[in-house]
Structure formats: structure tokens, C-alpha cells
PDB file of N, CA, C and O in Angstrom:
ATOM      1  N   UNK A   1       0.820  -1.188   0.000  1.00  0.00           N
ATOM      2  CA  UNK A   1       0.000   0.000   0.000  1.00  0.00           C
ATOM      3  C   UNK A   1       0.863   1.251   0.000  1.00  0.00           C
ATOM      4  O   UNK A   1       0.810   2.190  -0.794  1.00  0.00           O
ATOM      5  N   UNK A   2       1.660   1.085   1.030  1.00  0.00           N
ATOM      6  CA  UNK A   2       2.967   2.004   1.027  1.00  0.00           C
ATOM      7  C   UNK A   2       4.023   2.532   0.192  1.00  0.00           C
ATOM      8  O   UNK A   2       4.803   3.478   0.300  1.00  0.00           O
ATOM      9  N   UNK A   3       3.787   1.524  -0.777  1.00  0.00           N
ATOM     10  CA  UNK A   3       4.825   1.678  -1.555  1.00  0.00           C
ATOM     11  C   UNK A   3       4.210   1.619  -3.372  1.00  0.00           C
ATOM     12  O   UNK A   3       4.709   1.238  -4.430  1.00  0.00           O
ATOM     13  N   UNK A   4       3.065   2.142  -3.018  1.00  0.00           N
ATOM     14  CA  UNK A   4       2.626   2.961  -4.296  1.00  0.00           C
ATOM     15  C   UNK A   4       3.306   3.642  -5.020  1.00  0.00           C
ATOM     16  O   UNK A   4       3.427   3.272  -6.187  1.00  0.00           O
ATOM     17  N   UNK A   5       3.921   4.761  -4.609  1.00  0.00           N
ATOM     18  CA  UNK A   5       4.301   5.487  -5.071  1.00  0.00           C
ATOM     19  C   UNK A   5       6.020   5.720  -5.450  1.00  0.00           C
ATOM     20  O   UNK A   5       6.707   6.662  -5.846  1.00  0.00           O
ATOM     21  N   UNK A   6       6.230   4.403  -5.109  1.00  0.00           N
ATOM     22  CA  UNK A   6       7.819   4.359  -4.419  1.00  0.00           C
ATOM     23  C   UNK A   6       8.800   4.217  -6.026  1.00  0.00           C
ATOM     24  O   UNK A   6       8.531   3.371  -6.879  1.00  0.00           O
ATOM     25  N   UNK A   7       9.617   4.948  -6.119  1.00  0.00           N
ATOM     26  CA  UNK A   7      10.335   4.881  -7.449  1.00  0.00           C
ATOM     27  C   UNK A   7      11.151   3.932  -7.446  1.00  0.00           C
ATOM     28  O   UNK A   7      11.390   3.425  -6.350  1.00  0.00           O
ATOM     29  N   UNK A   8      11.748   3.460  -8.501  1.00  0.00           N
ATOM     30  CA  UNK A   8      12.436   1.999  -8.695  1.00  0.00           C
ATOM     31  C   UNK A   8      14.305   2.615  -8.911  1.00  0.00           C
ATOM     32  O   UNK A   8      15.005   3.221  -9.723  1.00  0.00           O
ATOM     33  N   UNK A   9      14.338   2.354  -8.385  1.00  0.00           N
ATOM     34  CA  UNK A   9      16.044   2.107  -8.382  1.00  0.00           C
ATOM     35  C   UNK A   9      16.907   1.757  -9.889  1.00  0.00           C
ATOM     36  O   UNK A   9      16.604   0.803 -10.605  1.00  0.00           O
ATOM     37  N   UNK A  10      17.799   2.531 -10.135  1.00  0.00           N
ATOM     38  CA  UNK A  10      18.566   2.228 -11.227  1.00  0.00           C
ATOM     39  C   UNK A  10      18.815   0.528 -11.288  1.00  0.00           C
ATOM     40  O   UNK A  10      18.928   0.044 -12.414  1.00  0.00           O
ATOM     41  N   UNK A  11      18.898  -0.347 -10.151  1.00  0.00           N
ATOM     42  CA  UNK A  11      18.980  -1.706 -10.057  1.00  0.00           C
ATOM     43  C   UNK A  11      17.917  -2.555 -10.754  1.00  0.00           C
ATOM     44  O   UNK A  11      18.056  -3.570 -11.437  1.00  0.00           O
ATOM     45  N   UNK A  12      16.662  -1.780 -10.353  1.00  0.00           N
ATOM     46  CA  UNK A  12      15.293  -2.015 -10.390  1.00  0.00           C
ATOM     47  C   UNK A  12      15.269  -2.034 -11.737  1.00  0.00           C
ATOM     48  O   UNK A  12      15.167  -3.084 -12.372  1.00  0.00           O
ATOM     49  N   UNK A  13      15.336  -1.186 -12.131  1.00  0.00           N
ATOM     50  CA  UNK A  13      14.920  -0.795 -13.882  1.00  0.00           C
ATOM     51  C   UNK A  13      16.382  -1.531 -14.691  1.00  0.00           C
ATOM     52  O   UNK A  13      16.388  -1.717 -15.907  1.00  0.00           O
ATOM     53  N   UNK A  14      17.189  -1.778 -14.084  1.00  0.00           N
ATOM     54  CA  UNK A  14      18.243  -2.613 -15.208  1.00  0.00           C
ATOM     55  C   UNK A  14      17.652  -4.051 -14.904  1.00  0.00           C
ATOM     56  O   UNK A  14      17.846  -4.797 -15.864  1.00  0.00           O
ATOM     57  N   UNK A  15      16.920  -4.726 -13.744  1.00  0.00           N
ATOM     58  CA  UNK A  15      16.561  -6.284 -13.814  1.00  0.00           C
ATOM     59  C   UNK A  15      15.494  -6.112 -14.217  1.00  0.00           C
ATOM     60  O   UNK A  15      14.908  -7.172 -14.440  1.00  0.00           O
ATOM     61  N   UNK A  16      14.856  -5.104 -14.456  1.00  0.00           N
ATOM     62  CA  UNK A  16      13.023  -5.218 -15.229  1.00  0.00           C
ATOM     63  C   UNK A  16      13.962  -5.813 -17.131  1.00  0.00           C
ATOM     64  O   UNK A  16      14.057  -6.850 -17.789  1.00  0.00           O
ATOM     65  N   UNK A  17      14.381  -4.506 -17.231  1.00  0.00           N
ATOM     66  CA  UNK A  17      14.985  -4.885 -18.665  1.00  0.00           C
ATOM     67  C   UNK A  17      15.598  -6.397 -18.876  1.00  0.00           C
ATOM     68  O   UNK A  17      15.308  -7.137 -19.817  1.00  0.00           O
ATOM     69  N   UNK A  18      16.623  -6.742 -17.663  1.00  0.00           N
ATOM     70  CA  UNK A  18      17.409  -8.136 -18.470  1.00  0.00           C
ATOM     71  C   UNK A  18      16.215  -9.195 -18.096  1.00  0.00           C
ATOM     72  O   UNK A  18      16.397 -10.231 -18.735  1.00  0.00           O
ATOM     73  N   UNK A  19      15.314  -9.248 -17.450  1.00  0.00           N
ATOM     74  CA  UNK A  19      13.973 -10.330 -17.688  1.00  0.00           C
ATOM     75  C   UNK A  19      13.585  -9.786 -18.921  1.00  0.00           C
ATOM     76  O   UNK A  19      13.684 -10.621 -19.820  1.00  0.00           O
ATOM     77  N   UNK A  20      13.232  -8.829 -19.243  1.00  0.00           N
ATOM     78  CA  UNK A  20      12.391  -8.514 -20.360  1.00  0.00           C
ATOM     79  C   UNK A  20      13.380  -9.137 -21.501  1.00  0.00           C
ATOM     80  O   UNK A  20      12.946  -9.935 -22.332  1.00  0.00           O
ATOM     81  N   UNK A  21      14.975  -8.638 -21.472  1.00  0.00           N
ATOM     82  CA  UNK A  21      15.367  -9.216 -23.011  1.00  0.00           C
ATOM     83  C   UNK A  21      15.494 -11.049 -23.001  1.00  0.00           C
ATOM     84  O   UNK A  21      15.214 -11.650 -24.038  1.00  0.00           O
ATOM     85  N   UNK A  22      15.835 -11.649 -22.029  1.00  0.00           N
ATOM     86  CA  UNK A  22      15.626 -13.202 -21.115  1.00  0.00           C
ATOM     87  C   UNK A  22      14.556 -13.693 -21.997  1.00  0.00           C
ATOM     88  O   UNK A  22      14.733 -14.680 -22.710  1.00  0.00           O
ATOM     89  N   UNK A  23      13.121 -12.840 -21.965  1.00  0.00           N
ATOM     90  CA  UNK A  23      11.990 -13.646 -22.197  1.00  0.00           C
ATOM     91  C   UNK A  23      12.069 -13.429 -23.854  1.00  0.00           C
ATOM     92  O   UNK A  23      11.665 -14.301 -24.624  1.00  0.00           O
ATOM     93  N   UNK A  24      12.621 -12.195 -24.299  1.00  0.00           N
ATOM     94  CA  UNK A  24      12.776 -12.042 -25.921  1.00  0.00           C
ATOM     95  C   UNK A  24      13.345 -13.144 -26.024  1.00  0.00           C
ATOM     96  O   UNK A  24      12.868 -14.233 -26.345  1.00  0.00           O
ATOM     97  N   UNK A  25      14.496 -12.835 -25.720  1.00  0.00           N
ATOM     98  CA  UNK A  25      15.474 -14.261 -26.212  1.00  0.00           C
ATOM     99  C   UNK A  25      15.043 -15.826 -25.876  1.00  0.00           C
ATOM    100  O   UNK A  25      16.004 -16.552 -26.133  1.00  0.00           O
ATOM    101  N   UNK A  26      14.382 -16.264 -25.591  1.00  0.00           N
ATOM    102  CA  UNK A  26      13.284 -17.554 -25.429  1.00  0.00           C
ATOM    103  C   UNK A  26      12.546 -17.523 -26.402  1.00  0.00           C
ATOM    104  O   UNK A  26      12.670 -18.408 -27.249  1.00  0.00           O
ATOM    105  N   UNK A  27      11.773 -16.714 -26.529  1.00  0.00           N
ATOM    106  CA  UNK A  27      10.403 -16.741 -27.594  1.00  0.00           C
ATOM    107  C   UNK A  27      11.047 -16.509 -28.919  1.00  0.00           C
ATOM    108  O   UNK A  27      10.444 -16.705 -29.974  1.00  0.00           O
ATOM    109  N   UNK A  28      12.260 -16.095 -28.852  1.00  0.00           N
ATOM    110  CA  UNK A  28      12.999 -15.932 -29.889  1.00  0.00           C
ATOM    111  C   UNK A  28      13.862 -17.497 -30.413  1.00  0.00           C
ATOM    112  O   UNK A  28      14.232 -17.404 -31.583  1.00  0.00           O
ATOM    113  N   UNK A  29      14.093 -18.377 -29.984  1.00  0.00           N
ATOM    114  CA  UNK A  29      15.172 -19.088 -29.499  1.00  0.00           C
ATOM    115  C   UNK A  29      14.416 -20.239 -30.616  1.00  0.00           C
ATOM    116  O   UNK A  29      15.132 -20.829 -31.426  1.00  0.00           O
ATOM    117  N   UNK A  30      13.441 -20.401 -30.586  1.00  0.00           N
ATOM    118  CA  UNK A  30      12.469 -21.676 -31.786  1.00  0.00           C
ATOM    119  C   UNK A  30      12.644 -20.974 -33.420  1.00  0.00           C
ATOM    120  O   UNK A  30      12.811 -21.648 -34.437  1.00  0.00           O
ATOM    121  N   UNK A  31      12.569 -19.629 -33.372  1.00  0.00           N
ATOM    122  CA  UNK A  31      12.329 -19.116 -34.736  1.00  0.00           C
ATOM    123  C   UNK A  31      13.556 -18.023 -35.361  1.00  0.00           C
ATOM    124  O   UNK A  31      13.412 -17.478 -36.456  1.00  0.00           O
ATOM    125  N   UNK A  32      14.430 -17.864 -34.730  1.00  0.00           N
ATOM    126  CA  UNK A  32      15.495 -17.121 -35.014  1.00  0.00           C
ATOM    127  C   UNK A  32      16.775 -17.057 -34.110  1.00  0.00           C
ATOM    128  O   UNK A  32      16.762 -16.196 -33.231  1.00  0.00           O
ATOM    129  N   UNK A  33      17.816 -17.816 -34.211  1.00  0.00           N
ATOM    130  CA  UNK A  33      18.540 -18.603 -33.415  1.00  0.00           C
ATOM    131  C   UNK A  33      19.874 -17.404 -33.518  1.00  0.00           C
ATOM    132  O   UNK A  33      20.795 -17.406 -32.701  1.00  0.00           O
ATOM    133  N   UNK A  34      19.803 -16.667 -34.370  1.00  0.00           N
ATOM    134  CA  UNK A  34      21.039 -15.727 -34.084  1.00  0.00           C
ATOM    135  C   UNK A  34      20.035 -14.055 -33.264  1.00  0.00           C
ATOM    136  O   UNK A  34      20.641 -13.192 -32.627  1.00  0.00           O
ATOM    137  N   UNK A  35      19.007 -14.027 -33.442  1.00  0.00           N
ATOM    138  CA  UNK A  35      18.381 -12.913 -33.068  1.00  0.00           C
ATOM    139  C   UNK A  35      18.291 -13.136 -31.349  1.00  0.00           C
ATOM    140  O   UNK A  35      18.558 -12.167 -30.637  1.00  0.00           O
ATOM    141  N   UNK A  36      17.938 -14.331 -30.777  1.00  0.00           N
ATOM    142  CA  UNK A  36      18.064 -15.016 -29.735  1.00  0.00           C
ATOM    143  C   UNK A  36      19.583 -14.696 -28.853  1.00  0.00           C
ATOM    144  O   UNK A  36      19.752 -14.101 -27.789  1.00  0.00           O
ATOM    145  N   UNK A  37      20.325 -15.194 -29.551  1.00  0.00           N
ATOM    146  CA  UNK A  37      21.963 -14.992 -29.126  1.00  0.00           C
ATOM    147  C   UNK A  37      22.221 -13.690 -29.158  1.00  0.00           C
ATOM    148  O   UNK A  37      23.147 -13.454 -28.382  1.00  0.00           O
ATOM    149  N   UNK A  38      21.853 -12.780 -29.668  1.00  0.00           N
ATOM    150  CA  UNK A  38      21.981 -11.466 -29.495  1.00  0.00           C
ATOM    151  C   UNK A  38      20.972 -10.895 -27.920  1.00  0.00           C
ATOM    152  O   UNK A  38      21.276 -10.019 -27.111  1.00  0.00           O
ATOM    153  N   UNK A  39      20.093 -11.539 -27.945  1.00  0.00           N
ATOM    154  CA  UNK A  39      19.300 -10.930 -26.628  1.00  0.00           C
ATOM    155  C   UNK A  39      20.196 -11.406 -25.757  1.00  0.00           C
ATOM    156  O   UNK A  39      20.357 -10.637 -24.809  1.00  0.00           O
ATOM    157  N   UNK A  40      20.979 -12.588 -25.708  1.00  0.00           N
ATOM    158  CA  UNK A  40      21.437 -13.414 -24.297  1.00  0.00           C
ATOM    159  C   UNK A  40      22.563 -12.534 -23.954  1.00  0.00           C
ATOM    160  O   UNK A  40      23.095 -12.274 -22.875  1.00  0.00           O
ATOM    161  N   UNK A  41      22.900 -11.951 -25.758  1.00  0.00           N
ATOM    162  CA  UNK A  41      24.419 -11.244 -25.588  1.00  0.00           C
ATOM    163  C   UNK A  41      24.050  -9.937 -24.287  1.00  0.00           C
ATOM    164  O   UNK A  41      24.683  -9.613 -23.282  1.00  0.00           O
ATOM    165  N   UNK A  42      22.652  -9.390 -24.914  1.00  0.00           N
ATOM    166  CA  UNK A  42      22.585  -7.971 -24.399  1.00  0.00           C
ATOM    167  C   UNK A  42      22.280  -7.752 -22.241  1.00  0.00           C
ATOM    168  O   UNK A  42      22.750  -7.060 -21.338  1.00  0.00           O
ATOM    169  N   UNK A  43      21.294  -8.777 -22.387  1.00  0.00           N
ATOM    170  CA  UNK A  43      21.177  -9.316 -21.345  1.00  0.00           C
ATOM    171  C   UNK A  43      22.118  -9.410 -20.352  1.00  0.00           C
ATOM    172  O   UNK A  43      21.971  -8.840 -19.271  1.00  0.00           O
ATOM    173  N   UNK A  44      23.444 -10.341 -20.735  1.00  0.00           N
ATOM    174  CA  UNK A  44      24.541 -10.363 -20.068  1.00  0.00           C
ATOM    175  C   UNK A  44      24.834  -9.730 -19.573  1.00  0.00           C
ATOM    176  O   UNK A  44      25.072  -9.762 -18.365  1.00  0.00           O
ATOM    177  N   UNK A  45      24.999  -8.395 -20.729  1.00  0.00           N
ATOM    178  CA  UNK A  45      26.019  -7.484 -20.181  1.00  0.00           C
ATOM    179  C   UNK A  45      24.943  -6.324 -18.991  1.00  0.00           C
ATOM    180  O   UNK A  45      25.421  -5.598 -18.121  1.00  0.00           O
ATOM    181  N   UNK A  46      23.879  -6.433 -19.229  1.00  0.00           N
ATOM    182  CA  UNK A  46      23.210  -6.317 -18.185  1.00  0.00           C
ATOM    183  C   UNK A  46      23.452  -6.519 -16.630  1.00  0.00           C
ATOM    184  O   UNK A  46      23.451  -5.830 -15.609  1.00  0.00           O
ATOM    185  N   UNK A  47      23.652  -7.789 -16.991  1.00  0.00           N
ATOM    186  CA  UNK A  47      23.939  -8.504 -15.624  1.00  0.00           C
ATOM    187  C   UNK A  47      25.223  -7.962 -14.753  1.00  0.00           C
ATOM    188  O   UNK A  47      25.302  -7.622 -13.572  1.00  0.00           O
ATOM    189  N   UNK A  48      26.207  -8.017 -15.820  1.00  0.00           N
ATOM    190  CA  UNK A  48      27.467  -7.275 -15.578  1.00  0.00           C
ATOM    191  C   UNK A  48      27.430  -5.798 -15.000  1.00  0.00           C
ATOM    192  O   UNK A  48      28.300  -5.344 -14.258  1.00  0.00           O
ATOM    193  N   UNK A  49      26.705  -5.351 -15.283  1.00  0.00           N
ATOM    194  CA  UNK A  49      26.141  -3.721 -14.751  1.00  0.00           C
ATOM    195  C   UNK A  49      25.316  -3.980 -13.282  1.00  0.00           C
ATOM    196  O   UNK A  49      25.617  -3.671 -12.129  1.00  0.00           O
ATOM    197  N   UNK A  50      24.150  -4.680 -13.845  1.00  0.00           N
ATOM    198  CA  UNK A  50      24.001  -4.747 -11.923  1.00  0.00           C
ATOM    199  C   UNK A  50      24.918  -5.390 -11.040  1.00  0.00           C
ATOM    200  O   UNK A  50      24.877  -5.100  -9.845  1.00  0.00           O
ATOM    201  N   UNK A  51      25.769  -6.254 -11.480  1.00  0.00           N
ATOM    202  CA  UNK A  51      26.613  -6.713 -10.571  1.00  0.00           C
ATOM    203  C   UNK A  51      27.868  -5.340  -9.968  1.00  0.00           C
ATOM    204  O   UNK A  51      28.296  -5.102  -8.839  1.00  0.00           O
ATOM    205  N   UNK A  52      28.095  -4.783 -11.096  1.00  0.00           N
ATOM    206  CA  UNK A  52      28.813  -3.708 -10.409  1.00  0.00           C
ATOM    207  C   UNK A  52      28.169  -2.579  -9.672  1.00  0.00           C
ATOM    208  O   UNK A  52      28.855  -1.818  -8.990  1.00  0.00           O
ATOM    209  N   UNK A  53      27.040  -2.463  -9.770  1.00  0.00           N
ATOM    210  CA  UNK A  53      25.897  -1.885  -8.640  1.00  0.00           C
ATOM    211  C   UNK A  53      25.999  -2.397  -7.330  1.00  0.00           C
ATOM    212  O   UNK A  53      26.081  -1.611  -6.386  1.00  0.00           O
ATOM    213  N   UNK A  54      26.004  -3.905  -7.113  1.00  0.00           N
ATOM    214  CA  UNK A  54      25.368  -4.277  -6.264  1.00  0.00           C
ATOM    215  C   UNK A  54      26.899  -4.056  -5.080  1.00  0.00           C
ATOM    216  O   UNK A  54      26.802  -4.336  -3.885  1.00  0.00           O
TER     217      UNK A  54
END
């Protein structure tokens, strides 16, 4: 309830994105196998960024 209004953290909004490119790259992964490898690529480096956040 409290936390309606509560803004999301630079952390927040870089793991909304690497789920979001995660699930591209899946739905991607049956019908375009290099478009796929490019999400996992982008994703990564995602990861690499929140890790130096954290």
C-alpha cells in the first residue's frame, strides 16, 4: 500500500529490462537462433552492470 508510489532504483529498472530481453530471447530461441543470441548477448552485459551496482 505504502509503496505505491515508491520509485524503482537504477537496479530495479536494469533487472526489469534483463527479464524482459531473457523472455525475448526464449520466444525468440524456436524461430530465429542468431536474433536469440543477441538478446542473451545484451542481457549479459546487463547482468554485468548490476553486478557492479550491487
Amino acid at each position: 500500500m505504502f509503496g505505491l508510489f515508491k520509485k524503482k532504483t537504477e537496479q530495479e529498472k536494469l533487472q526489469d529490462q534483463y527479464e524482459k530481453l531473457m523472455r525475448e530471447a526464449y520466444l525468440l530461441s524456436s524461430t530465429n537462433r542468431k536474433m536469440s543470441d543477441q538478446k542473451t548477448f545484451e542481457a549479459n552485459q546487463l547482468m554485468d552492470q548490476i553486478a557492479r551496482l550491487s
